[in-house]
C-alpha positions as CSV (number, residue, x, y, z in Angstrom):
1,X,-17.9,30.8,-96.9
2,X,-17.5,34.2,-98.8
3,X,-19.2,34.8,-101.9
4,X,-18.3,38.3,-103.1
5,X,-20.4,39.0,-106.6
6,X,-19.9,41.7,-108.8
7,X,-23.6,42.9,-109.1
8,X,-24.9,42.1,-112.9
9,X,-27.5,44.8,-114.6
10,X,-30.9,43.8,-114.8
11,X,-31.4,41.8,-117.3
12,X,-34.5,43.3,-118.7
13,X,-32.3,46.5,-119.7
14,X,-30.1,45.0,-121.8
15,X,-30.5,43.9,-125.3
16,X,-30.7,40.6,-125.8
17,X,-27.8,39.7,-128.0
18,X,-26.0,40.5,-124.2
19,X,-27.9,38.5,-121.7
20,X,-26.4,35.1,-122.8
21,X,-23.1,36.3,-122.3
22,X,-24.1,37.8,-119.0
23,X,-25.6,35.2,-117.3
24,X,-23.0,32.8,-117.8
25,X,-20.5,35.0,-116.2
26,X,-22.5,35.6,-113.3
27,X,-23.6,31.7,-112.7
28,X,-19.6,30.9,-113.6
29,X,-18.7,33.3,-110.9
30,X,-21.4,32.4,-108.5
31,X,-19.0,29.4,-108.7
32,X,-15.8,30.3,-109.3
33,X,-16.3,32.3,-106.2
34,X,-16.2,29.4,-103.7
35,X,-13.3,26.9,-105.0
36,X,-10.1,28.7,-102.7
37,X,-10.0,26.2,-100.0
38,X,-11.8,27.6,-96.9
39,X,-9.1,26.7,-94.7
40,X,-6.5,29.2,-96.3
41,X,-9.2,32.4,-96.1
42,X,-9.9,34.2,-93.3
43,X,-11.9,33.3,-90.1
44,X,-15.1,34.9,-89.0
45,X,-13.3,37.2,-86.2
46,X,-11.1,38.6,-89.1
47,X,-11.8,41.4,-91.6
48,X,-11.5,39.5,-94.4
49,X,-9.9,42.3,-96.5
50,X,-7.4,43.1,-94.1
51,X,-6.5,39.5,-94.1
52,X,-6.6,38.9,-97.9
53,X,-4.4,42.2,-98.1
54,X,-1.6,41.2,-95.6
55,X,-1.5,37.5,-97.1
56,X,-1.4,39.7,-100.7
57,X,2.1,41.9,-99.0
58,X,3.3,38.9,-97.5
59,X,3.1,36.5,-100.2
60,X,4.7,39.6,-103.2
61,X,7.5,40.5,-100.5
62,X,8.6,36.4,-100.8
63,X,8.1,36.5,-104.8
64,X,10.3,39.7,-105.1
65,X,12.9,38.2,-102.7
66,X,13.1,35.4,-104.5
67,X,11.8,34.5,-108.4
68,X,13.0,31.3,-108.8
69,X,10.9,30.2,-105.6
70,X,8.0,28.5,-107.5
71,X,6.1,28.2,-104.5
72,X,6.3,31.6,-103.2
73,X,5.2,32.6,-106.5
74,X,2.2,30.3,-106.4
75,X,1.4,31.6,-103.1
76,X,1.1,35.0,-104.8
77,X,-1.0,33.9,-107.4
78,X,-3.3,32.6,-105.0
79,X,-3.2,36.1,-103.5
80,X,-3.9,37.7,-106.2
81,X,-7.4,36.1,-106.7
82,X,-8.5,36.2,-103.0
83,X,-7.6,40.4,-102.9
84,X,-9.4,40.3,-106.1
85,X,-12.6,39.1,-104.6
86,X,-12.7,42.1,-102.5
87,X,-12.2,44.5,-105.8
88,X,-14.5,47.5,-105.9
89,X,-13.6,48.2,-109.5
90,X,-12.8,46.6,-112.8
91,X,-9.6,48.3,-113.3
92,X,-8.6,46.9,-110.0
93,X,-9.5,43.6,-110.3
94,X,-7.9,43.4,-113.4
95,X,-4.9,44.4,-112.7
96,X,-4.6,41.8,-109.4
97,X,-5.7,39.2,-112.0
98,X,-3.1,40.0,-114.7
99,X,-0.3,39.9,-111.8
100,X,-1.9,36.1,-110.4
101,X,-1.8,35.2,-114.1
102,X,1.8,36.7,-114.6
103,X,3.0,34.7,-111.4
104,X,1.7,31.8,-112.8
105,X,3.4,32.1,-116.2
106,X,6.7,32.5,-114.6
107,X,6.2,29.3,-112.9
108,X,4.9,27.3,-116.0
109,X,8.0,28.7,-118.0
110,X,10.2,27.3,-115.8
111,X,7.7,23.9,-114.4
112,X,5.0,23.1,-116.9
113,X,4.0,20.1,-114.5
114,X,2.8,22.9,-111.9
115,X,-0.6,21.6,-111.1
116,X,-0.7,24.9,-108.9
117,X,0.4,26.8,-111.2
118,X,-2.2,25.8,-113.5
119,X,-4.5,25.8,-111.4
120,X,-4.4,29.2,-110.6
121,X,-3.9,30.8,-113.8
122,X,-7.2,29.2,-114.0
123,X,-8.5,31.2,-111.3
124,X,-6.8,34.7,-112.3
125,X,-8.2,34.1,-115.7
126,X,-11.2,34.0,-114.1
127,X,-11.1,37.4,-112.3
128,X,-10.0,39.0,-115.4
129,X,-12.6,37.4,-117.0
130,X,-15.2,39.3,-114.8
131,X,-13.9,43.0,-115.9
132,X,-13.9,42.1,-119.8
133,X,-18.0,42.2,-120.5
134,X,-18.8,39.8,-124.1
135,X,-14.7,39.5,-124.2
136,X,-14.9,37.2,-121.4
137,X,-15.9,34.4,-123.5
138,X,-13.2,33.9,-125.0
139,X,-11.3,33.3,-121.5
140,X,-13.4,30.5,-120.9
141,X,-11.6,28.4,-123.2
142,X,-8.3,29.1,-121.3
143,X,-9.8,28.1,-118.1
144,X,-11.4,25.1,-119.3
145,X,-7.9,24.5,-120.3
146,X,-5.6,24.9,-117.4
147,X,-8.3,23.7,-115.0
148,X,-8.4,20.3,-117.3
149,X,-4.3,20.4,-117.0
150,X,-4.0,20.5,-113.0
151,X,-6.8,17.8,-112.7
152,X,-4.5,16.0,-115.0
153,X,-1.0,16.9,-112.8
154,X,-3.3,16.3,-109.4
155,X,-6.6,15.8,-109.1
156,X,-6.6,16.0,-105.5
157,X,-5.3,19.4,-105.5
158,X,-8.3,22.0,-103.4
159,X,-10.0,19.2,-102.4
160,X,-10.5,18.0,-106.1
161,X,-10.8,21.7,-106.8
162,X,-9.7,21.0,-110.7
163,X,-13.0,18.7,-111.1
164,X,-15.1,20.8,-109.1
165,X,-14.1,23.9,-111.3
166,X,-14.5,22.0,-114.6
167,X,-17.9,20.6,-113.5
168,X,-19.5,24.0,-112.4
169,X,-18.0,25.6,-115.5
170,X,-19.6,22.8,-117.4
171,X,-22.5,23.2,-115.8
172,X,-23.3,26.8,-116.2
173,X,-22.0,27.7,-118.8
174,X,-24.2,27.8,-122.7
175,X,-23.7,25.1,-124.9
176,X,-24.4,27.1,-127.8
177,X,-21.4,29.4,-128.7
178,X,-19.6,28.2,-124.9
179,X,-18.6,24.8,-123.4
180,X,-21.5,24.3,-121.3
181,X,-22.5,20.0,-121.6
182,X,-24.5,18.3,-118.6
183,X,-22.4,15.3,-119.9
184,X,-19.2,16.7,-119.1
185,X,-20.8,18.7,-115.7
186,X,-22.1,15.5,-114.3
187,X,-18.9,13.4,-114.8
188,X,-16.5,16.2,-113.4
189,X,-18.5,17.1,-110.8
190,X,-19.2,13.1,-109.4
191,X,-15.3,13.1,-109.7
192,X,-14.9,15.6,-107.2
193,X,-17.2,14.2,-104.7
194,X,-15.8,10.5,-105.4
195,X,-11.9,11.9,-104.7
196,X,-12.9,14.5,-101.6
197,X,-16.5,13.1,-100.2
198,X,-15.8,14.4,-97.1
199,X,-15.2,18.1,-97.9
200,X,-19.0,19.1,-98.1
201,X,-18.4,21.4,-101.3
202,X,-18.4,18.8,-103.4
203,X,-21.3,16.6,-102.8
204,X,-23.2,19.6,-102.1
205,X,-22.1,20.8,-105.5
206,X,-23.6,17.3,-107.1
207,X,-26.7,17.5,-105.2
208,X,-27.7,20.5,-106.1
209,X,-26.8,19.7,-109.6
210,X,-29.4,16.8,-109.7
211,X,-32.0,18.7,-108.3
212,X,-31.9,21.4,-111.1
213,X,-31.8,18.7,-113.8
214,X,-34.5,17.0,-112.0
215,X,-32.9,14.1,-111.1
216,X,-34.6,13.4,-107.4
217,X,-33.8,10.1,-107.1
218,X,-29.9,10.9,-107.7
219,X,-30.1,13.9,-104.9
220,X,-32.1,11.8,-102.3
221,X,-29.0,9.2,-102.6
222,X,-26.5,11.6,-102.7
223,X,-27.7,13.4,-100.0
224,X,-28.2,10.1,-97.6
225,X,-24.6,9.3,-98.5
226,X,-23.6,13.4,-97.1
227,X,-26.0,13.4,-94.3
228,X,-24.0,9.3,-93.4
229,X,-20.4,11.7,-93.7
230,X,-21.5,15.2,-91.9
231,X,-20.5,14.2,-88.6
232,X,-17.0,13.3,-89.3
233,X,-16.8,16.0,-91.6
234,X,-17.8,18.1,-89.1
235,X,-14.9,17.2,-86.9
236,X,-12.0,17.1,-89.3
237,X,-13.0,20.9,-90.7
238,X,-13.1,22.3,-87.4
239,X,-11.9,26.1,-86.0
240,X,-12.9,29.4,-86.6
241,X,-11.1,29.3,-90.2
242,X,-14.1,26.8,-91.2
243,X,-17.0,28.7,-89.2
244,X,-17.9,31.0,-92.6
245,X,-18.2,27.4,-94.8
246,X,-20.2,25.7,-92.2
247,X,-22.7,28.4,-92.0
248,X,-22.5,28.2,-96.2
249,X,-23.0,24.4,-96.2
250,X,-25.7,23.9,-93.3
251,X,-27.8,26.6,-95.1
252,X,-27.8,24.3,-98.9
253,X,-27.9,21.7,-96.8
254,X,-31.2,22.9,-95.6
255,X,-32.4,24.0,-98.6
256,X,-31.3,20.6,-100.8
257,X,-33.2,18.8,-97.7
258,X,-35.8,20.6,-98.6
259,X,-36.0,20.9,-102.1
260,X,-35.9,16.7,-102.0
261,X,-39.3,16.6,-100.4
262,X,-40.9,18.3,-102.7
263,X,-43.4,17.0,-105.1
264,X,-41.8,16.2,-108.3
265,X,-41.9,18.7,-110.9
266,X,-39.7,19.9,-113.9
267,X,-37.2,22.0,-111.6
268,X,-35.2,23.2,-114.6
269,X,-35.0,22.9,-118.6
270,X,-31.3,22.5,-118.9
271,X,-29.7,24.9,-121.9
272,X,-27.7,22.1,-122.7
273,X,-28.0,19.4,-125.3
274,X,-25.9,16.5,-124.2
């Protein structure tokens, strides 16, 4: 699986009124950056930019032949984000995100029961998100908001990608001045991995999340339960269009293994309250 990070400044050069802010939009993107469905991305024999720009022409040729096509113009918006990933400037990535959040609003004007279309304003709110420095918190807020309205329309939408958004987002993000609440995090994120067990994103996701709250016991069950489901996951996600996510998950599989027979310790004091 492709994760494509806009490099963040050191941290040590920037004041410190900006690091907050700074480090929640690079663990929200860490995220953010794996929730398109593997499937619908480009294989391992493909330049992925290539591929995310001819599914971008494809998908805007059908939207312009046709606006009232609600699909086609969720298709776009899911276009949108993926060329975005492969941005190499802020005034480019923007602009992809404001047409994916455009395409989106079209769709909610005329269907506000679009969990798609929800779903992916989410996303493109997120890429904007990225070029907007300390303005980008107050995007949050919208995301948190659409994601919460798909989950709500279809929660089985990405392979319980609305949970799975909401739960990272909950997770990394601050609770002071942001929505960030381990309550919230470990109820969203269990969701996913109760709806879509056998996509290996989600428990993964929850796994990981116990071990950085220091919950061992909670990992080493959750991880029995994955280890129990790998095989058949293995053979339902199957191709070259799943090669990149397998070499993703077998790597944090390996390191969660790992990480679980470790002595106990404080892995992480959580910046949240709840």
């Amino acid at each position: 699986m492709h994760k494509l990070i806009t490099p963040i400044p050191p941290f040590k050069l920037l004041r410190p009124g900006v690091v907050l802010p700074l480090l929640l939009l690079f663990f929200l993107w860490f995220s953010l950056a794996i929730f398109a469905d593997p499937a619908q991305k480009p294989n391992s024999q493909a330049d992925p930019v290539v591929f995310a720009r001819k599914a971008y022409a494809e998908t805007l040729s059908r939207h312009k032949k046709d606006a009232r096509d609600t699909t086609a113009a969720t298709d776009f918006a899911r276009a949108c984000f993926d060329l975005a990933e492969f941005a190499t400037n802020s005034a480019q990535r923007a602009d992809l995100a404001d047409q994916g959040i455009a395409a989106s609003r079209e769709v909610l004007a005329k269907d506000r029961d679009s969990a798609a279309a929800h779903y992916y304003l989410g996303m493109n709110l997120g890429q904007l998100a990225r070029t907007k420095g300390l303005g980008a918190l107050k995007l949050v807020d919208q995301m948190e908001k659409e994601f919460s309205a798909a989950r709500e329309l279809d929660e089985h939408l990405d392979h319980a990608g609305p949970d799975r958004n909401l739960g990272l987002l909950y997770r990394d993000a601050p609770s002071v001045g942001s929505v960030g609440s381990r309550t919230k995090a470990r109820k969203h994120l269990q969701r996913a991995a109760e709806l879509a067990p056998d996509y290996p994103e989600n428990p993964l996701n929850y796994i990981e999340t116990c071990l950085r709250w220091s919950d061992r016991n909670g990992a080493r069950r959750e991880l029995k339960a994955l280890e129990t489901a790998w095989p058949d996951a293995r053979a339902k996600y199957t191709g070259p269009t799943w090669a990149a996510s397998w070499t993703d998950w077998e790597q944090r599989l390996k390191a969660v293994k790992k990480k679980t027979d470790e002595p106990s310790r404080a892995i992480e004091s959580p910046r949240q309250k709840d």
